[in-house]
VOGU-3710 file (C-alpha; in Angstrom, 3 decimals, decimal comma):
1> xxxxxxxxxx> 0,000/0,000/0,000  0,918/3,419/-0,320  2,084/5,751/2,448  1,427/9,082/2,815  3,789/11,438/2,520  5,233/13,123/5,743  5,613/17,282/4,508  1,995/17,514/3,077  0,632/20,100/4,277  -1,742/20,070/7,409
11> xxxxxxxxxx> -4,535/22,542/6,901  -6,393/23,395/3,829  -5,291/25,989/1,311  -8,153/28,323/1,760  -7,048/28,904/5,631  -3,203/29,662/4,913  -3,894/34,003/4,508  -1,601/36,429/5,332  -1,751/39,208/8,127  -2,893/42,326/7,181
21> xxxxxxxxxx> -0,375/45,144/6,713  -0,768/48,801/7,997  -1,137/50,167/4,651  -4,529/48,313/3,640  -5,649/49,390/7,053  -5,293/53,080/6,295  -6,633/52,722/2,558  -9,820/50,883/3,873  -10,356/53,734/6,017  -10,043/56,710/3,452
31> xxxxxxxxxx> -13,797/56,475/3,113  -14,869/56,481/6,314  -12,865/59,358/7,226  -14,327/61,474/4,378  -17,985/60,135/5,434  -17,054/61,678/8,912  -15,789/65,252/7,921  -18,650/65,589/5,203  -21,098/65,317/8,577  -18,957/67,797/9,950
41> xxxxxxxxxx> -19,299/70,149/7,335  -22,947/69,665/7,400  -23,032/69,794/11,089  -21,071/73,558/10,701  -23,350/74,503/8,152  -26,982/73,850/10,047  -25,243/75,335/13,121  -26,771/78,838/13,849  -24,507/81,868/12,813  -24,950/85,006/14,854
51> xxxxxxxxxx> -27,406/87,906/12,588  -25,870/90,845/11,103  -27,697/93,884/12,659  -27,213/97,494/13,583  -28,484/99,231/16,916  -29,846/102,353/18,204  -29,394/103,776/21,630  -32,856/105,288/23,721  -32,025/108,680/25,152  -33,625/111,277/26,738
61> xxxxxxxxxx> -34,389/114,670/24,965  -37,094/117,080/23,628  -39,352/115,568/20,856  -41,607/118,007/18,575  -44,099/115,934/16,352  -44,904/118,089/13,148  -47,058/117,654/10,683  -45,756/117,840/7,160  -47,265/118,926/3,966  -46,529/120,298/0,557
71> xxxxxxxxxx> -47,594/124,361/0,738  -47,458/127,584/-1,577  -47,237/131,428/-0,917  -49,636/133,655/-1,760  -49,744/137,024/-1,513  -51,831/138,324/1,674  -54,059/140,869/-0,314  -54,548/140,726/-4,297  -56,930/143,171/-5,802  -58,786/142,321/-9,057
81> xxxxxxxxxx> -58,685/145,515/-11,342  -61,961/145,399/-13,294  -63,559/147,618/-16,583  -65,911/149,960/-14,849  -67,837/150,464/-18,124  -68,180/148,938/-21,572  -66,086/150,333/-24,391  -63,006/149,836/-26,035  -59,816/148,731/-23,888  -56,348/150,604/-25,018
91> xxxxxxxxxx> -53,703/147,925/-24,660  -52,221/147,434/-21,737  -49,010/148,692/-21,408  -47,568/146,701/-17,879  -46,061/143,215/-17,508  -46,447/141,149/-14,513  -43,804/142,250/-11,677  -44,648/146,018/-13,046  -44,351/148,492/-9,823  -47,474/150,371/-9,785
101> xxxxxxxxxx> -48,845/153,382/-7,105  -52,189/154,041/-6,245  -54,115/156,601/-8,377  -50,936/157,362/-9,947  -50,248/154,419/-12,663  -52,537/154,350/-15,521  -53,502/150,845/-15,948  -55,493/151,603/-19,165  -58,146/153,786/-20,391  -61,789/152,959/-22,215
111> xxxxxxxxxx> -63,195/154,711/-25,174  -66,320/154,306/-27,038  -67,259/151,566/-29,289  -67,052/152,158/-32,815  -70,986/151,567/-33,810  -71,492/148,110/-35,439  -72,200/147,272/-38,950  -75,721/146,580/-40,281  -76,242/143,197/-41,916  -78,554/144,200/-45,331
121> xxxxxxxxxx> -81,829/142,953/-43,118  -80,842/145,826/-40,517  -79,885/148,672/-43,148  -83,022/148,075/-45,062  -85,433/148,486/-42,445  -83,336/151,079/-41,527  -83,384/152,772/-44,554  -87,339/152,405/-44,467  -87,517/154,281/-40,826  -85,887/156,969/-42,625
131> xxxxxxxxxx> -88,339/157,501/-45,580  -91,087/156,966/-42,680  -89,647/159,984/-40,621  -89,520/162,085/-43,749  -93,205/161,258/-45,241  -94,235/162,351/-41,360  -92,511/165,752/-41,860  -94,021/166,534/-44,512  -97,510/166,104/-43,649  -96,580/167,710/-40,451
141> xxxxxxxxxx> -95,267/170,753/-42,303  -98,360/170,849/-44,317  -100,290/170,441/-41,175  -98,357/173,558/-40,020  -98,986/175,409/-42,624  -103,058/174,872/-42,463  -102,710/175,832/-38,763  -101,502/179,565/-40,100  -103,505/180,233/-42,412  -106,311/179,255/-39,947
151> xxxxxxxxxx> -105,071/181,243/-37,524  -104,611/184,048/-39,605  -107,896/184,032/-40,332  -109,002/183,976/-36,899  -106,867/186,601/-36,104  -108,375/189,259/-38,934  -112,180/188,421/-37,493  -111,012/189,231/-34,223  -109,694/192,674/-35,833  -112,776/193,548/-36,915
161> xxxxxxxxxx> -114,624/192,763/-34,383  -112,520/194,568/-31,902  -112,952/197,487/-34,989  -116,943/197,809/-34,424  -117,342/200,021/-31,658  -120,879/201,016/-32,084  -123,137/199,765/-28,877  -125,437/196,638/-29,850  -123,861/195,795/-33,538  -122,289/192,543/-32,057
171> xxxxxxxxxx> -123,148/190,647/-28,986  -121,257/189,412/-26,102  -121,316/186,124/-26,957  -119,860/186,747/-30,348  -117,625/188,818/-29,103  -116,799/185,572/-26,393  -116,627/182,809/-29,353  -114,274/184,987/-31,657  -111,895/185,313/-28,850  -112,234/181,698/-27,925
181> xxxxxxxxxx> -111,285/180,552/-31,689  -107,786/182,518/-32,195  -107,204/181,488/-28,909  -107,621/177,748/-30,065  -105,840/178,431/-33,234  -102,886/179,955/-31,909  -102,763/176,978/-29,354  -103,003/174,937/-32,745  -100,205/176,150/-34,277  -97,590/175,978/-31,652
191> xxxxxxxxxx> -99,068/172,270/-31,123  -98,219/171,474/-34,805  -94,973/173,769/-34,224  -93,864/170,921/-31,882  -94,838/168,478/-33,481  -92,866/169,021/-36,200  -89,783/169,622/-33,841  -90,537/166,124/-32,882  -90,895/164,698/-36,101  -87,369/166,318/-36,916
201> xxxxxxxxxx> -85,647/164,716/-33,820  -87,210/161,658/-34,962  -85,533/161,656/-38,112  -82,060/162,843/-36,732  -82,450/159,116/-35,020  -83,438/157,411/-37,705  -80,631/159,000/-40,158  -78,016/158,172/-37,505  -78,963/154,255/-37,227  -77,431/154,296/-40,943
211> xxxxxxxxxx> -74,475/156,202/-40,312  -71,089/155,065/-38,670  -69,516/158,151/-37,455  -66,271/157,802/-35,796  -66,054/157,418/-31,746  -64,983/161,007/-30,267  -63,159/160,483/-27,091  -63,506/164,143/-26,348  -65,172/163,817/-22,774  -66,012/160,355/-23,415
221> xxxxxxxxxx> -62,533/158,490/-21,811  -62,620/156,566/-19,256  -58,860/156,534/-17,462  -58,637/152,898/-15,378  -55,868/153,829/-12,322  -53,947/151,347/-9,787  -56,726/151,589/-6,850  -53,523/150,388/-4,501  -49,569/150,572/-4,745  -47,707/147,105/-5,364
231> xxxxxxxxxx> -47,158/145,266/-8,478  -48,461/143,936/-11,028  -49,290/140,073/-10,500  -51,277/138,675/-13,659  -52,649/140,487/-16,694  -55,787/138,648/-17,799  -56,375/140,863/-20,558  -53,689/143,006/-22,588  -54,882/143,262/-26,030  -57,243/146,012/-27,168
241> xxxxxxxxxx> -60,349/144,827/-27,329  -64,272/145,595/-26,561  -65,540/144,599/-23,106  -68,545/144,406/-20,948  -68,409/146,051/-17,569  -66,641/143,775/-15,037  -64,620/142,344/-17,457  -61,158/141,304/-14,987  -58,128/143,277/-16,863  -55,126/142,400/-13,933
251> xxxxxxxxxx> -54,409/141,339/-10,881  -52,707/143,495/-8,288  -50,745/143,186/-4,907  -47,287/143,253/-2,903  -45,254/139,947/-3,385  -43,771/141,366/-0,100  -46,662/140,770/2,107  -47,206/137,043/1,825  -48,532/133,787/3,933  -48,317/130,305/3,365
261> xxxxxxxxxx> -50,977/127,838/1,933  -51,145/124,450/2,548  -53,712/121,471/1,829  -53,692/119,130/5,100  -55,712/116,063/5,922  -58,747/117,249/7,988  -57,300/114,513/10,245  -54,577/116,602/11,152  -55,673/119,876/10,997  -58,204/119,175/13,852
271> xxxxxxxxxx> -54,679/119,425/15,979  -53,415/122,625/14,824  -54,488/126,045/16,329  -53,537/129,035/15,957  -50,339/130,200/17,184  -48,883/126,887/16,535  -45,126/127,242/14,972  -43,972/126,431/11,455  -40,975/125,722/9,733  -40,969/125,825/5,976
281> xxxxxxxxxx> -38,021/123,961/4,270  -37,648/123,305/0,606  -38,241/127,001/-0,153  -34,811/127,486/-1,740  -32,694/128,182/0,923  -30,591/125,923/3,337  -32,734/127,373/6,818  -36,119/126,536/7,315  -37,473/129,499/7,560  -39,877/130,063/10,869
291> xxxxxxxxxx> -43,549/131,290/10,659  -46,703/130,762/12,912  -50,139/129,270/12,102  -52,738/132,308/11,593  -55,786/130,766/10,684  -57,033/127,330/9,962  -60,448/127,577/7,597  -63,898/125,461/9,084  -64,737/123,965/6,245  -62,721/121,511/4,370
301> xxxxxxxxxx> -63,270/120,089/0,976  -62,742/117,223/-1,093  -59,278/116,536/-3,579  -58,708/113,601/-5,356  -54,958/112,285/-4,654  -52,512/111,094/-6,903  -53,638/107,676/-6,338  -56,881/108,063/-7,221  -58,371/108,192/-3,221  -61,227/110,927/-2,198
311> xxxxxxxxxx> -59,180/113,035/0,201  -60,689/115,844/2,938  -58,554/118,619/3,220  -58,561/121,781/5,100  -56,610/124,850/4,493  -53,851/126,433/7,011  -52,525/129,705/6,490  -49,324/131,001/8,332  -47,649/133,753/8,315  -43,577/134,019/8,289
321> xxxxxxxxxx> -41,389/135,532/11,323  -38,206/137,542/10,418  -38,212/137,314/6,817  -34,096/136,628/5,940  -32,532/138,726/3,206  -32,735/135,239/1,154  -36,047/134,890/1,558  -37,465/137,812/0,322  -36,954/136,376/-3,267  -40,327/134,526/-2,388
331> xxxxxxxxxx> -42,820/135,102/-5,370  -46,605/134,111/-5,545  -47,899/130,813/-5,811  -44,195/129,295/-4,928  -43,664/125,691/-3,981  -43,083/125,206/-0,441  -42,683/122,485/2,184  -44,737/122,981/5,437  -43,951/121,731/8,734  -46,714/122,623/11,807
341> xxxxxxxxxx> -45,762/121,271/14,585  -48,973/119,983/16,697  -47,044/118,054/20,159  -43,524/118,732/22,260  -42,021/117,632/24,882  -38,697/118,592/26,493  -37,384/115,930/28,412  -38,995/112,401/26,847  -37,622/108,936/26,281  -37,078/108,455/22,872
351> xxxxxxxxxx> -35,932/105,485/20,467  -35,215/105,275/16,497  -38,627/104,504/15,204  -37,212/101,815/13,251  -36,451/99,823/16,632  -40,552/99,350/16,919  -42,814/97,185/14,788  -46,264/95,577/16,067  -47,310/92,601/16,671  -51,255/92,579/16,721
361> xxxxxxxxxx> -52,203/95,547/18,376  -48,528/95,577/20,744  -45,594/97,588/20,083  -42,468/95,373/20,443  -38,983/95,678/20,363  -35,481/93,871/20,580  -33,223/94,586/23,215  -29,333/94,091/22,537  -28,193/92,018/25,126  -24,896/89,743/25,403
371> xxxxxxxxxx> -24,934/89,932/21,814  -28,395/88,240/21,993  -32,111/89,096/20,777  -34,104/89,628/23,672  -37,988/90,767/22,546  -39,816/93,164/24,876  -43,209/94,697/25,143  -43,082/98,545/25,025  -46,193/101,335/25,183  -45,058/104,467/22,587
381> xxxxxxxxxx> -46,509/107,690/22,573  -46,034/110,535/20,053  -43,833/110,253/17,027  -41,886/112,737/14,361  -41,614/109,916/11,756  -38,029/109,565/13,051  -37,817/109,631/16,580  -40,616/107,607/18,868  -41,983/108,718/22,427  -41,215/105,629/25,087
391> xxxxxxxxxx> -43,453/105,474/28,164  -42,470/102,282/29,372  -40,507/98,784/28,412  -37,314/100,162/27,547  -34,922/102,907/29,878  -32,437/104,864/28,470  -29,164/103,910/27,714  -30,740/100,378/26,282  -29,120/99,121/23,373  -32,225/98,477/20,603
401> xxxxxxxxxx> -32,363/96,679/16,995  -32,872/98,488/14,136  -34,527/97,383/11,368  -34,211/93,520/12,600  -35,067/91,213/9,331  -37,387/88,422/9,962  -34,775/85,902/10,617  -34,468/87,672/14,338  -36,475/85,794/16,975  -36,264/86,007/20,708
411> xxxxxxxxx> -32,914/84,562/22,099  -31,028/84,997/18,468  -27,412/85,104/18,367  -26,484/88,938/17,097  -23,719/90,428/15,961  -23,147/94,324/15,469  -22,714/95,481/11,618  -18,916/96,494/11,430  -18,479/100,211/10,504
//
């Protein structure tokens, strides 16, 4: 039989591997490592990063709350030159900014009309008046004429009578009825005398309804005069032309002597009064200049905005204090911005209004804290648009948010804005 043989191996092939060496070790963990620092990265990335964000300080200090509109001067008292009479306007000889002095300047003067032309309806029954007027004159001076001889007929019976002196030729009623007639006919013929005259006169008017004689201004000129010194604001009419009485030829009045208009919510006018100070900035000049509210009108009305939305407004007038040299440049109707001021205070808590917002009905606020969020509760009062009252929540010297974007909550990491 056949032996085995004594150096054959022991175990089977599949079990004789070698050891692992340190450099497989380190390749076969390559992937775990980079599985490890990409959760890392991740990790770093979800972690929250401390918000970006600027801050306001709360102080103490006075506070005026204005009310701000857009305004335009005006000057105080304007006078409306109007034609007195109807006629013919010489051209006017000013311009607008003109000096004028009362009843020195002559602003115009007003002649007659030239009489208007007759359309051929017109002329001919004109023309027909005439030949009327004439046909009447001569059957007045006929008339006339019989009324003479009449009387003069009258007149020689009365002679004769008066010549018959003999007693109980002519009775007393004769006598009575002879001087009755010539009276009659003498009364006759100055009637018919003035009728005549009045047939004449009538004629003269008829003849001059055809005729276009040229206007005499002998007498007949009107001389318009500046009723008040100043100058001359608008000329509404400086051509020559024919106009009715009333007719508005200029506007007068001092451009020295002005107030300011302005157009403000009824909403807010129902807080102004008079006395009330103003400042009025966009004007020109690098001061606001300073006025005081005079008068603010009852009754408001309505003005459609630029948006489209029904608007009640009521009109404030002020009046400026210490007029700079600069300011005197100030025209009529110039743009203006207006500035009342309706609330102050001198010694009030204020922060940046942009540290506030609401939440439902609540003011609210973030404190700066150990570079943390922290939200409080506050009560406001009055406002300028820039600077807001504080009654309570916050004292001052607190460090507040400005303008904190949504991604602020309560307890959020924050970080100051680097200047």
């Amino acid at each position: 039989m056949a032996t085995q043989d004594s150096a054959a191996p022991s175990t089977a092939p599949w079990e004789n591997k070698r050891n692992p060496s340190g450099k497989n070790l380190i390749r076969r963990s390559i992937p775990w490592l980079g599985g490890l620092v990409l959760v890392a990265l991740i990790a770093w990335g979800l972690w929250p990063k401390p918000v970006v964000i600027e801050t306001g300080l709360v102080a103490r200090g006075p506070l005026t709350v204005r009310v701000s509109e857009e305004g335009k001067t005006r000057v105080r008292n304007r006078y409306i030159v109007a034609a007195p009479v109807a006629g013919k306007m010489r051209r006017v000889p000013l311009k607008p900014g003109d000096e004028v002095k009362a009843g020195e300047t002559l602003l115009t003067a007003i002649e007659p009309a030239v009489t208007p032309l007759l359309d051929p309806r017109s002329r001919a029954q004109a023309e027909a008046v005439v030949s009327m007027r004439e046909a009447s004159r001569k059957q007045a001076t006929e008339s006339l004429a019989a009324r003479k001889a009449a009387l003069e007929m009258s007149e020689a019976d009365r002679d004769r009578m008066r010549a018959v002196t003999q007693a109980g030729s002519l009775s007393d009623s004769e006598r009575d009825r002879m001087e009755a007639d010539f009276s009659m006919k003498s009364a006759e013929l100055r009637a018919a005398e003035f009728s005549l005259q009045v047939i004449d006169y009538e004629l003269a008017q008829a003849r001059a309804a055809l005729a276009r004689p040229e206007a005499d201004t002998t007498g007949n000129l009107v001389e318009v005069k500046s009723p008040v010194s100043g100058r001359v604001l608008k000329v509404m009419q400086e051509s020559e032309m024919i106009i009715a009485p009333g007719t508005q030829i200029l506007e007068i009045g001092d451009p020295a002597d002005i107030e300011i208009e302005a157009e403000i919510l009824s909403r807010d006018a129902v807080s102004i009064k008079p006395g009330d100070s103003v400042e009025v900035e966009q004007w020109g000049g690098e001061t606001p200049l300073k006025g005081r509210v005079r008068r603010v009108e009852p009754a408001a009305f309505t003005k459609i905005s630029a948006l489209g939305v029904e608007e009640q407004r009521v009109i404030v007038l002020s009046d400026l204090v210490e007029i700079p040299e600069a300011a005197k440049g100030l025209g009529d109707r110039y743009r203006v911005e207006v500035r009342v001021a309706i609330w102050h205070g001198d010694d009030v808590v204020v922060v940046p209004a942009g540290a506030l917002f609401r939440e439902g009905n609540a003011w609210k606020t973030y404190l700066f804290k150990d570079n943390t969020a922290k939200l409080t509760p506050v009560e406001a009062g009055h406002s300028d648009g820039r600077f807001t009252e504080i009654l309570s929540g916050v004292a001052a010297g607190d460090e507040l948010l400005l303008h904190p974007p949504d991604t602020v909550k309560d307890g959020t990491p924050v970080v100051k804005r680097a200047e």
